[in-house]
MIDRENZA-412720 format. One line per field, with one value per residue (C-alpha): x, y, z. Coordinates in steps of 0.05 Angstrom, whole numbers. Layout:
// residues N
c1 (X ...)
c2 (Y ...)
c3 (Z ...)
//
This chain:
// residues 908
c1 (547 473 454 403 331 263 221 278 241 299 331 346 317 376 443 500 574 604 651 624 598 563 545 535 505 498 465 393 341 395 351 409 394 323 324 367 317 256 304 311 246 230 283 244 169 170 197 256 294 310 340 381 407 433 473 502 534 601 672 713 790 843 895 933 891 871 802 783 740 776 756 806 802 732 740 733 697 655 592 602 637 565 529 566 556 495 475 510 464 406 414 444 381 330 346 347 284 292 316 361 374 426 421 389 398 343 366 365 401 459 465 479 527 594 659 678 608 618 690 661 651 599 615 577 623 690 668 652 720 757 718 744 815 813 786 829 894 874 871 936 975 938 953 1032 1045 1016 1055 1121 1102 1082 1152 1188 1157 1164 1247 1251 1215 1259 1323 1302 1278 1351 1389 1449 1468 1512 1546 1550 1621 1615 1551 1591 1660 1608 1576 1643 1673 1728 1764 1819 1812 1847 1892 1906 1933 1969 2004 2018 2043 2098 2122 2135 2189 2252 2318 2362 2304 2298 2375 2370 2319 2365 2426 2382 2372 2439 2479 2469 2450 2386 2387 2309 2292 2342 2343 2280 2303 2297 2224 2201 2237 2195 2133 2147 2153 2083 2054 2089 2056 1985 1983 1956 2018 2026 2084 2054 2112 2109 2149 2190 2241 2307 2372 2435 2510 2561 2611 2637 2695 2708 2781 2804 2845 2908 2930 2923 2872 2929 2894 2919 2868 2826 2780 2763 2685 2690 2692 2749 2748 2740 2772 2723 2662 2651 2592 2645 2689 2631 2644 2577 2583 2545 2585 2570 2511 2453 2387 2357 2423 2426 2481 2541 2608 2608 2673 2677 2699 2663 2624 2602 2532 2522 2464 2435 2365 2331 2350 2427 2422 2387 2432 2486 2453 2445 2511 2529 2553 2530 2533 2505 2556 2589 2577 2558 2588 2532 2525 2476 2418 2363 2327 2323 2381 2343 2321 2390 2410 2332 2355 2421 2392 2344 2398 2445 2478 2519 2523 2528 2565 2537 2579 2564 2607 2628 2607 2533 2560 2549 2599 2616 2670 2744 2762 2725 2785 2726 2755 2723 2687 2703 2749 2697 2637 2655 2643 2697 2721 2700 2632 2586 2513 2481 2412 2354 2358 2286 2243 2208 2159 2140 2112 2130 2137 2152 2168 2138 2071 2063 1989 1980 2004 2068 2050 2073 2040 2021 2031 2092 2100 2164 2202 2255 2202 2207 2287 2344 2373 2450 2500 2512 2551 2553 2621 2653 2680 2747 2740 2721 2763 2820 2774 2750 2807 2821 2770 2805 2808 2767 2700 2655 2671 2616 2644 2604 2542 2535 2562 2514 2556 2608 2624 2667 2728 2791 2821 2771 2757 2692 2711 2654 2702 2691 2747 2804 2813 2759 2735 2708 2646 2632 2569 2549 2482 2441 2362 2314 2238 2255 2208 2203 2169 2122 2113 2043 2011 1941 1906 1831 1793 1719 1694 1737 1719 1762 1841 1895 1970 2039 2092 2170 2216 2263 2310 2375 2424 2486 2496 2479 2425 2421 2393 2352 2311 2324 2318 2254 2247 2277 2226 2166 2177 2183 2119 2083 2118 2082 2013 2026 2023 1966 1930 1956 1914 1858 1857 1819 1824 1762 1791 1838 1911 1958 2034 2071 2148 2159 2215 2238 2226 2306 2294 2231 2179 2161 2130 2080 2062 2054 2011 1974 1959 1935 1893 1863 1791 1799 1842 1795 1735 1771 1832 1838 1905 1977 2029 2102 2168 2228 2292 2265 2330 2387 2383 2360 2317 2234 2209 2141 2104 2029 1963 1930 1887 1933 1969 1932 1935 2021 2015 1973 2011 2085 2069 2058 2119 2189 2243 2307 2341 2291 2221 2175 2180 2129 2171 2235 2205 2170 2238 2277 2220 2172 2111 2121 2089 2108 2072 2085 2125 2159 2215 2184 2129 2068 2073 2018 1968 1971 1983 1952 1897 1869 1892 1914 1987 2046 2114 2166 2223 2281 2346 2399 2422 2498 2528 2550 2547 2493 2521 2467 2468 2531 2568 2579 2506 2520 2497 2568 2549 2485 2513 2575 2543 2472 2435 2492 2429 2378 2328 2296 2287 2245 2220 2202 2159 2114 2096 2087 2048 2008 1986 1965 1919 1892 1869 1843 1821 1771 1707 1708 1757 1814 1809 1818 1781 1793 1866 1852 1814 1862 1918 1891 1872 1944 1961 1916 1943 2016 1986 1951 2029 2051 1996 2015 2094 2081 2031 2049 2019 2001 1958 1921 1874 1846 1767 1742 1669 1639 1700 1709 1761 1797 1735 1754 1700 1693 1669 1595 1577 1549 1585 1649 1694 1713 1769 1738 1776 1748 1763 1757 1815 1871 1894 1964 2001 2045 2013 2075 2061 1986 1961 1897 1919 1902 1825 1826 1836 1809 1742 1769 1807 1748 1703 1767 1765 1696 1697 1754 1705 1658 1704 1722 1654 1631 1692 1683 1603 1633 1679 1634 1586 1644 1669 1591 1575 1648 1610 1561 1593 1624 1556 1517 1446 1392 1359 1296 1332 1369 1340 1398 1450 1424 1419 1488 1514 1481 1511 1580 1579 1561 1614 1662 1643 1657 1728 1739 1715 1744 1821 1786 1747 1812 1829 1830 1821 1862 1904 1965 1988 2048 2045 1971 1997 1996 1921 1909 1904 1924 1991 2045 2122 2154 2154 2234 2244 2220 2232 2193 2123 2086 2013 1961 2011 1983 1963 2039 2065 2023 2040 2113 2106 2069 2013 1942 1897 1925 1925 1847 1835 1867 1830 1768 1792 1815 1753 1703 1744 1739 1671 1658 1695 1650 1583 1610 1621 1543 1514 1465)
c2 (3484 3514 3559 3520 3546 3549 3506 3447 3410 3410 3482 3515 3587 3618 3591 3603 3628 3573 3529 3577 3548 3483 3426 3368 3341 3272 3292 3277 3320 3335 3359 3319 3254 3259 3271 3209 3169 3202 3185 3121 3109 3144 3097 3036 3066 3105 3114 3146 3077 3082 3147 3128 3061 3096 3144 3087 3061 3032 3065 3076 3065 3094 3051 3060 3003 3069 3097 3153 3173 3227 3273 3311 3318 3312 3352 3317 3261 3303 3273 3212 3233 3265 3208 3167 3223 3229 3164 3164 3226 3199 3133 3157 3215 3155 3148 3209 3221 3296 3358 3422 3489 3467 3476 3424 3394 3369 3310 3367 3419 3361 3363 3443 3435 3466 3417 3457 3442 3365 3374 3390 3330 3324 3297 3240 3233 3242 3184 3143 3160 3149 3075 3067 3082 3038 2978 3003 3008 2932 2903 2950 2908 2837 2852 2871 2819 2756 2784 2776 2719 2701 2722 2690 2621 2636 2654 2580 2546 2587 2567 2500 2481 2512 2488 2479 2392 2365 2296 2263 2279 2355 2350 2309 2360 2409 2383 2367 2433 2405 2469 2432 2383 2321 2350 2401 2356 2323 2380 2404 2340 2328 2401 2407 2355 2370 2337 2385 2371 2294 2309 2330 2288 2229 2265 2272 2194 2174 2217 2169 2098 2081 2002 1993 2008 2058 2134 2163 2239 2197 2173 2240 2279 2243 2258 2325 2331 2298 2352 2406 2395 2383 2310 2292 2250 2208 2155 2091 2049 1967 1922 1876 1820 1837 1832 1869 1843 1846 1797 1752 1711 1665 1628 1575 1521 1487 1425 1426 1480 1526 1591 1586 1654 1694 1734 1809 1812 1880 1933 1978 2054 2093 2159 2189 2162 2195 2136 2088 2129 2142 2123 2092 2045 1980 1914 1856 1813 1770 1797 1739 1694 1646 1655 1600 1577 1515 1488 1436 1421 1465 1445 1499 1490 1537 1588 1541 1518 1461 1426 1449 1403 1347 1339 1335 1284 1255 1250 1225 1282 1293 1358 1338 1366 1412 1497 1510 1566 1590 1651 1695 1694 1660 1655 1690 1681 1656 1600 1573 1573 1534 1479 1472 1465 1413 1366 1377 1434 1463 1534 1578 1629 1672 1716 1752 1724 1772 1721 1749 1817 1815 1845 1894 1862 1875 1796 1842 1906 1952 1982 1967 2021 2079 2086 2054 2012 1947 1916 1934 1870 1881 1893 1845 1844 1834 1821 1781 1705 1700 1643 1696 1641 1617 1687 1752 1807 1783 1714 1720 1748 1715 1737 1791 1858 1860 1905 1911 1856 1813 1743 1714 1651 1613 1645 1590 1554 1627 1638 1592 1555 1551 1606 1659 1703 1753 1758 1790 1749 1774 1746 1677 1667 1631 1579 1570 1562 1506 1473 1470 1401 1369 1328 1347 1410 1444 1390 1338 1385 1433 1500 1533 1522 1553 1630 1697 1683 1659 1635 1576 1520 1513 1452 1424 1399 1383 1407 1379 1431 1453 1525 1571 1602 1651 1695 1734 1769 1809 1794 1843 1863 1940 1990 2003 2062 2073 2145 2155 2217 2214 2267 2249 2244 2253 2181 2168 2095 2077 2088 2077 2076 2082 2052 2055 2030 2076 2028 2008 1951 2009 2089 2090 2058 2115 2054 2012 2030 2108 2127 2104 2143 2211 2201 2192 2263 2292 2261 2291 2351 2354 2335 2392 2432 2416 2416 2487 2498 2474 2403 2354 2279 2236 2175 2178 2173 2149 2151 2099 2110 2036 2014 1946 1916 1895 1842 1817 1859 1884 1956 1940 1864 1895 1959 1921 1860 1921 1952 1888 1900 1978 1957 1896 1946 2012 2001 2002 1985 1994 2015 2003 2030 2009 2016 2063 2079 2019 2026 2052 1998 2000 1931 1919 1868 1867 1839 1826 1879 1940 1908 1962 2015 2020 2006 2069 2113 2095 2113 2182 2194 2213 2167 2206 2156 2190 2167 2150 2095 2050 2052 2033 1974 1943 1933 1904 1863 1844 1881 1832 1851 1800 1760 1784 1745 1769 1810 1880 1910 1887 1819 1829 1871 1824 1759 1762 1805 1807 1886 1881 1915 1945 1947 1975 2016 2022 1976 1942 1974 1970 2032 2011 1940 1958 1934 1915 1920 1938 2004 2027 2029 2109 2173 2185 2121 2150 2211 2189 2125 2109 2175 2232 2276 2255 2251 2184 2198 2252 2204 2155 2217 2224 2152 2144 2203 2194 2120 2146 2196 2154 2106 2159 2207 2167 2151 2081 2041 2035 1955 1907 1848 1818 1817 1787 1733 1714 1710 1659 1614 1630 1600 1543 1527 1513 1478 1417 1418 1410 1354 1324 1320 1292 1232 1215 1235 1152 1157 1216 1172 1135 1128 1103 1117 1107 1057 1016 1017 979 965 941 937 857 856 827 833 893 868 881 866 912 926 961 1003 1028 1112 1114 1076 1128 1164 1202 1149 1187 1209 1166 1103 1105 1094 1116 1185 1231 1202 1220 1289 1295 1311 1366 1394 1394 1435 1488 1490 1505 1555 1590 1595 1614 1672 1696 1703 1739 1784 1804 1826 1862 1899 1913 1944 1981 2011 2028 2062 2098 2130 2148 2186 2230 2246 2299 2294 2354 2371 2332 2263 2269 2207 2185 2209 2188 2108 2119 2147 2084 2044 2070 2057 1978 1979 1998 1951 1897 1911 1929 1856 1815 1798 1789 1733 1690 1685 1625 1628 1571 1592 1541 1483 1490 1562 1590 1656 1665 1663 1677 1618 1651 1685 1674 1675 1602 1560 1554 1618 1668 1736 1702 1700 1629 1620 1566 1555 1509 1458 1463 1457 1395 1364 1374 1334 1277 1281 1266 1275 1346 1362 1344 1388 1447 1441 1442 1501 1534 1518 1545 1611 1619 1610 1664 1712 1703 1704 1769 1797 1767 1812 1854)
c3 (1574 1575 1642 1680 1668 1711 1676 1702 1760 1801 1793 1848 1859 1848 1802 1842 1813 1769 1820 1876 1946 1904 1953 1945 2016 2037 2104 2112 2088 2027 1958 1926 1963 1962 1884 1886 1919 1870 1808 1828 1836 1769 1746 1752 1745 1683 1613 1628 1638 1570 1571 1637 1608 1557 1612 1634 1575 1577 1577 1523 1515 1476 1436 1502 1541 1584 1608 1563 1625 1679 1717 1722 1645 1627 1548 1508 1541 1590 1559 1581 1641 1659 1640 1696 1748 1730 1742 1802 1831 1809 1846 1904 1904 1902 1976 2009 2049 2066 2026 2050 2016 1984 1908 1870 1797 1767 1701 1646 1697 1700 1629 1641 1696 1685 1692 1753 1780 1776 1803 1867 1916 1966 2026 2000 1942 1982 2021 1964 1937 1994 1989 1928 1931 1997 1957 1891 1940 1970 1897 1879 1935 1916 1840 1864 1906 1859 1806 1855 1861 1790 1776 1827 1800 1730 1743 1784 1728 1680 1707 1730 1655 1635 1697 1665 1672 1719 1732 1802 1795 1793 1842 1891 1889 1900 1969 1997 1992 1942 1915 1884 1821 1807 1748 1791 1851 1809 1762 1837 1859 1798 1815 1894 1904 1894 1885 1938 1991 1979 1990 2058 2081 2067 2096 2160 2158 2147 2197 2257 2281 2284 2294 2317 2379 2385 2357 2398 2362 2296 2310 2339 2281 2227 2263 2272 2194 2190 2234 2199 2137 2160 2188 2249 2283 2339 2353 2372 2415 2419 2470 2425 2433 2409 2410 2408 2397 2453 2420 2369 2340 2277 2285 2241 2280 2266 2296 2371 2369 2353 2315 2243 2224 2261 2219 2230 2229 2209 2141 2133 2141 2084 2089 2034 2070 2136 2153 2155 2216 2261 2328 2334 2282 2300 2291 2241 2275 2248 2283 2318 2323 2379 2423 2421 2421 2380 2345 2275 2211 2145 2091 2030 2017 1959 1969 2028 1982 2007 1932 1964 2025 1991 1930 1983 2014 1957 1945 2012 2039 2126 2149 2223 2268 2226 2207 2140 2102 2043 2000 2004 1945 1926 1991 2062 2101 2165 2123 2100 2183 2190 2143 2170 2235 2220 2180 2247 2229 2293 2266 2193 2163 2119 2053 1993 1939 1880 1825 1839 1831 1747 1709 1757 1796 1809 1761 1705 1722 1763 1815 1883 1925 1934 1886 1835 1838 1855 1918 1970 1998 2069 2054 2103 2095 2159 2177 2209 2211 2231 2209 2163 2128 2196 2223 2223 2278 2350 2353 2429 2408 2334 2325 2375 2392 2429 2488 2559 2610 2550 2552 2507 2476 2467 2405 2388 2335 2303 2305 2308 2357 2331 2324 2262 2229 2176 2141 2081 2024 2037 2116 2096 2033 2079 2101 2040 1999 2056 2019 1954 1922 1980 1965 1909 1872 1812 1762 1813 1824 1771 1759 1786 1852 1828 1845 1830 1871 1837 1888 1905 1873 1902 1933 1988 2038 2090 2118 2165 2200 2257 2254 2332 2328 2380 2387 2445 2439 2495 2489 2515 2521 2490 2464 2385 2356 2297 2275 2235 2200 2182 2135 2145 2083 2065 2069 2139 2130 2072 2090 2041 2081 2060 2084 2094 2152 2183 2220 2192 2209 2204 2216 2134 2101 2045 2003 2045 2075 2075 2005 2022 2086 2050 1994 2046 2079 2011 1993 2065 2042 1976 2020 2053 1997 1968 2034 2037 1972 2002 1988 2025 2009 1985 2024 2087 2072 2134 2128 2169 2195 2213 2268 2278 2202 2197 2251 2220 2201 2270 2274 2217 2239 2315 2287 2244 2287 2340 2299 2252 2268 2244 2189 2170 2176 2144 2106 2028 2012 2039 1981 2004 1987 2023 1993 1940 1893 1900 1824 1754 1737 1762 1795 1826 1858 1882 1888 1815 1834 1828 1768 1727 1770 1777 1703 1686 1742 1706 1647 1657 1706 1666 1682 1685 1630 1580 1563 1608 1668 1632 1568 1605 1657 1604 1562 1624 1658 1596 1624 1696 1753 1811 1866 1936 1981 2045 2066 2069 2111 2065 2085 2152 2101 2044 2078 2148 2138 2052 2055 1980 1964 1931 1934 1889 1874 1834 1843 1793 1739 1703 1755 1808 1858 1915 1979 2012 2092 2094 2118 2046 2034 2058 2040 2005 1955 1946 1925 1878 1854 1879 1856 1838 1811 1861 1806 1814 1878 1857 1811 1860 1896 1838 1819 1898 1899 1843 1868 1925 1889 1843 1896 1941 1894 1848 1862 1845 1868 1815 1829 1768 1789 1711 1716 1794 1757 1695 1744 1782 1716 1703 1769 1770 1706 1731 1780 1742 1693 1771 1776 1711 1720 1797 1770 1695 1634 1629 1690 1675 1629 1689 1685 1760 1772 1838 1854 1791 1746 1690 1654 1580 1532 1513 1438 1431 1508 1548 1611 1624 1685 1726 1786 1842 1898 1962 1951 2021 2048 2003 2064 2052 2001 1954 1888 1845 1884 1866 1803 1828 1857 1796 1799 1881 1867 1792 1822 1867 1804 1761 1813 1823 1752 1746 1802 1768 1700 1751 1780 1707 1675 1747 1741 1669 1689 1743 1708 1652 1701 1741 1668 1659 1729 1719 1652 1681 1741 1685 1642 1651 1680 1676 1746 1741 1729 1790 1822 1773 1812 1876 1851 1818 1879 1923 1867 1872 1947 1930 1878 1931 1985 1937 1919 1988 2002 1952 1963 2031 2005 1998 2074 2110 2180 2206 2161 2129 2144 2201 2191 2217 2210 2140 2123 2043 2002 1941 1969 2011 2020 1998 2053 2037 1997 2050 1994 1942 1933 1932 1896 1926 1970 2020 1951 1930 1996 1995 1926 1949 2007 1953 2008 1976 2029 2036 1967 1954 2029 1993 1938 1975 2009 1944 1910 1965 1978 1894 1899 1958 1920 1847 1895 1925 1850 1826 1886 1853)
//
């Protein structure tokens, strides 16, 4: 760099020591500052502009991106470097108004300056800098956080762009903490239970009596199992009517009342069942039976049927004034002692005969229990003789709870009002074969009324000699006891319940009901493992200990009667088991809307034959699932209040002669005969299990409305063959139109003559007396008809659409079409509330005719069968009774309940 020289205008006097003591001031009177000012001003007056433009010239940058300007490193780009000083002086010396000793630079002298010289702020220039890294810093911080920012929305759009898809399914498991997935519940399910548990349970069960009402440690046992594996229990008492037997007699009578037989009323002792010797062994009763002494001659009435007593009318034969003797079968035993009583009847006996035994008897060389499997002699099934297809639960409080202080109604149109007794076959064979040769015999009737024993003839009698009936029962107000666990679920508003009773007639009862009782702890057992994993149900699940079903279905027609707002409001379905292993062979019955699910549930479950339980129930039954009737605790859910159900089990089989409320229905025949392995109890577990899952577990409702639908065509169907056989195929041809009839075409004339009838004035005539009756209800028919058309097109939409939403719960969705999910998930609820609603629909509330408590016009027990299950039964009860009026009413009824339910299914 060239020395400054004299003839520079702004040299100082004397050029101090490079990087020595130079100054550059910004304080006024500065020679720096007021050169500034003067090269400003020479700036814009004269022809140096061009020559300081060209100082000012832009920076460079290397391949970098950076400034090849520093000032820390000026070489090699010092040049420019002073060119930007430079600049800088000379416009900051434009406006300095005084001048100090300070040295000066005039333009050329800058062009001289050393690197060290230009190094050396002013305090002028430290200012500026410190200005510049203030605003540099403020920019640094701007420029830093924007591109957080810029980063943070670039990762969100990143991710949400490649959010990886979900389904509602996955989205849903997610929000409600589920940490346990279906498969897994149910590969955890199908391994907890265990035969040597199930084994203890139902040595528990069968140690003592527990008649209902009795057995408080029994009760408070059970829901102390509930709690232990993670229910919430309570026991839930009811104050029922029942009775308790303090005595009895059966003598057969000789001439002047001299006793020519007095039976035992009671089973031997077994020395290799222990059930059989326990002291607190409870005698041979009928629950229900009216107290009496009555004494008369005997007739055999078969099974009891209502086609029983009228053929032997028919035939001439009275049995006003006399005691019946009829097997059991083919109906409820408190309906043979109701038709008995209303043809006169002064009191019944009641046996099992060995010729409904099967093969398995001691005439075909078995050897009778315990030495083999036939039934001991002995054996005496007790039970309820309840009107059961009047009402069940209380016969004082038939609609309403039974609780303390309530007000009770007079029972005795609900239970007899003559004397029974239960007896063995081996008890009553001397009367019997007193019959022999007396009155009509099977040749007369049919064989049909002809049984197992050898030694009778089957003779009707009557007889000539008179037979005492004594029964002493005690009847008593006395508390019963429900025991019910409850595992809330996540949607606390849809409950499905399982149910078993837990009272037995006897000390045993290893069959019915406590296989069923053994197999229900098991199951809360398994629960309680899974909840232990961390498993929360999607839908409450209740389990229900019920007392008092023996005498007639009390603990669950009480609860349920209790609670029918909550259940009518809440519950799902109720799936029964009450004897759960009699047997090898699987049975079911239900609503048409679970057909599908027991289907799909036993045919994944192992039967313990081999195969699977589908494989071997659809060899023995044909692929039937049955119609609910009465007899077991479903009856109030499916009957009273549209709660659709399931009950089922396994029972028959070639092994062994189930001796059904008897002692020998004991945890030792369980063991040798019943069960030996234990396995279908175990079996029974998982398919119990695995409905429950499947209908609390899924989303949508596993409801088939489609099966609902062609059942009922299937009904209606048997119905108009009902029609046809009642009326006459010749009749069915009848054209009336608004009154006229009989109009025969006359050839060559438009008029013909007509007969005319007034519709109006057919009030109850019976349907074969009037030509005419078909056309009364042909019009009713045709609109059922329609409705059912109606029903099955709605039902096959609905379906369609339930299979579609179903789909679409298990495809994936990316993030920005979840408004998907949401109307899917609004969907689902809908779809729900309409199979909740449906069986529902077919309630009537004044419910049938004679009988108001049974409400559903699609199901019901037989109003003379009791166990069996009855479709449209208030129209068949009224084309039985060749009653028109009631026939077209029904109808009506039928028709407009059909309709309610395919409206309910069109809801969009």
């Amino acid at each position: 760099m060239p020395a400054p020289t004299e003839s520079h205008p702004l040299q100082s006097s004397e050029s101090p020591e490079p990087h020595e003591n130079l100054e550059l001031s910004d304080a006024p009177g500065s020679p720096i500052i007021a050169d500034f000012h003067d090269a400003i001003g020479a700036n814009s007056n004269d022809t140096s502009g061009a020559e300081t433009s060209a100082a000012i010239e832009p920076l460079e940058y290397d391949e970098d991106g950076d400034e090849n300007q520093s000032l820390l490193h000026p070489q090699p780009r010092l040049a420019q470097g002073r060119h930007l000083f430079q600049n800088t002086i000379l416009t900051n010396s434009k406006h300095s108004t005084q001048r100090s000793s300070s040295p000066t630079y005039t333009e050329d002298s800058l062009d001289s300056a050393t690197e060290a010289d230009l190094l050396l702020p002013s305090p002028s220039s430290a200012s500026s800098i410190r200005e510049y890294f203030k605003k540099r810093w403020g920019t640094f911080v701007t420029r830093f956080v924007a591109y957080i920012l810029f980063g943070i929305v670039f990762i969100l759009a990143w991710k949400l762009v490649f959010l990886p898809r979900t389904t509602l399914r996955r989205d849903l498991a997610r929000l409600r903490h589920f940490q346990i997935s279906l498969p897994d519940l149910e590969r955890t399910l199908f391994q907890v239970p265990e035969t040597a548990k199930v084994r203890e349970w139902s040595h528990y069960y069968t140690s003592g009596a527990h008649l209902a009402g009795t057995n408080y440690s029994q009760v408070q046992w059970t829901a102390d199992k509930f709690k232990e594996y993670g229910f919430q229990a309570e026991i839930v008492p009811y104050d029922t009517y029942l009775n308790y037997p303090r005595d009895h007699s059966l003598k057969l009578l000789g001439v002047n009342g001299i006793v020519r037989y007095e039976a035992p009323l009671k089973e031997d002792v077994l020395t290799q069942d222990p059930t059989t010797s326990d002291p607190n062994s409870i005698p041979t009763f009928h629950g229900y039976s009216a107290n009496g002494n009555v004494t008369a001659t005997y007739v055999y009435v078969n099974y009891g049927r209502q086609e029983d007593y009228d053929l032997l009318e028919e035939r001439g034969v009275d049995i006003a004034g006399k005691i019946v003797i009829a097997r059991y079968g083919g109906l409820f035993r408190g309906l043979i002692v109701k038709g008995a009583q209303e043809r006169g009847a002064v009191g019944a006996l009641m046996y099992t005969d060995p010729g409904d035994d099967g093969h398995v008897t001691l005439v075909n060389k078995y050897k009778a229990y315990p030495d083999g499997p036939a039934r001991n002699p002995s054996s005496v099934q007790r039970g309820s003789v309840q009107f059961l297809s009047t009402a069940p639960g209380d016969p004082t409080t038939p609609g309403w709870a039974s609780k303390a202080g309530v007000d009770r109604a007079d029972p005795h149109e609900r239970i007899p009002s003559i004397p029974s007794l239960p007896i063995s076959y081996r008890d009553v064979l001397p009367l019997l074969i007193e019959l022999n040769g007396m009155g009509l015999n099977p040749n007369d009737l049919g064989e049909s009324w002809r049984g197992g024993m050898r030694e009778y003839d089957y003779s009707i009698g009557p007889s000539t000699m008179d037979v005492n009936l004594y029964n002493d029962q005690e009847y008593k107000i006395t508390p019963i006891w429900n025991a019910i666990g409850r595992i809330d679920g996540v949607i606390k508003d849809e409950v499905v319940i399982l149910g078993n009773h837990r009272d037995a007639w006897i000390v045993g009862g290893a069959g019915d009901p406590n296989s069923g009782s053994a197999v229900l702890i098991e199951l809360a057992r398994a629960f309680g493992e899974l909840k232990a994993q961390g498993w929360k149900p999607l839908r409450s699940i209740v389990l229900a200990s019920w007392d008092g079903e023996e005498y007639g279905l009390l603990g669950s027609t009480e609860w349920a009667e209790d609670l029918a707002k909550y259940l009518d409001a809440n519950a799902l379905v109720y799936v029964n088991v009450d004897g759960a292993v009699t047997g090898s062979h699987f049975h079911a019955d239900a609503s048409p809307l679970l057909n599908t699910v027991v289907k799909d549930v036993i045919k994944r479950v192992s039967d313990p034959k081999g195969g699977y339980v589908y494989d071997h129930w659809l060899q023995e039954t044909k692929g039937r699932i049955g119609n609910l009737g009465s007899g077991s605790d479903y009856t109030v859910f499916q009957d009273h209040l549209g709660i659709p159900s399931i009950d089922f089990g396994f029972s028959g089989g070639d092994n062994a002669v189930y001796q059904y409320h008897s002692n020998y229905d004991s945890f030792h025949w369980m063991d040798k005969y019943g069960d030996p392995t234990w396995e279908y109890h175990v079996t029974m577990v998982k398919i119990w299990g695995l409905v429950a899952l499947q209908l609390s577990e899924i989303e949508v409702i596993s409801f088939d409305v489609g099966e609902y639908a062609h059942s009922l065509m299937s009904y209606f169907s048997n119905v108009k063959a009902k029609i046809s056989r009642i009326v006459g195929e010749s009749e069915l041809d009848v054209d009336i139109s608004g009154g006229f009839y009989d109009c025969p075409e006359v050839r060559g004339s438009l008029i013909r003559e007509c007969k005319y009838i007034d519709v109006t004035a057919i009030d109850d005539v019976d349907l074969p007396d009037l030509k005419l009756g078909w056309w009364y209800i042909s019009s009713s028919l045709r609109n059922c008809s329609d409705a059912l058309d109606k029903l099955l097109d709605a039902a096959s939409s609905f379906d369609a659409k339930s299979s579609s939403i179903k789909k679409q719960y298990f495809t994936d969705y990316p993030w920005f079409k979840g408004y998907k999910k949401l109307r899917l998930y609004f969907q689902i609820q809908e779809l729900n509330s309409q199979y909740k609603q449906f069986e529902r629909m077919f309630l009537y509330e004044s419910g049938l005719d004679d009988r108001e408590w049974y409400r559903h016009v699609i199901f019901a027990p037989g109003i003379w069968t009791g166990y069996a299950g009855a479709t449209f039964p208030g129209l068949n009860e009224a084309l039985d009774a060749r009653n028109i009026t009631n026939t077209k009413r029904w109808l009506d009824i039928i028709t407009e309940r059909i309709s309610q339910a395919a409206d309910l299914l069109s809801e969009k």
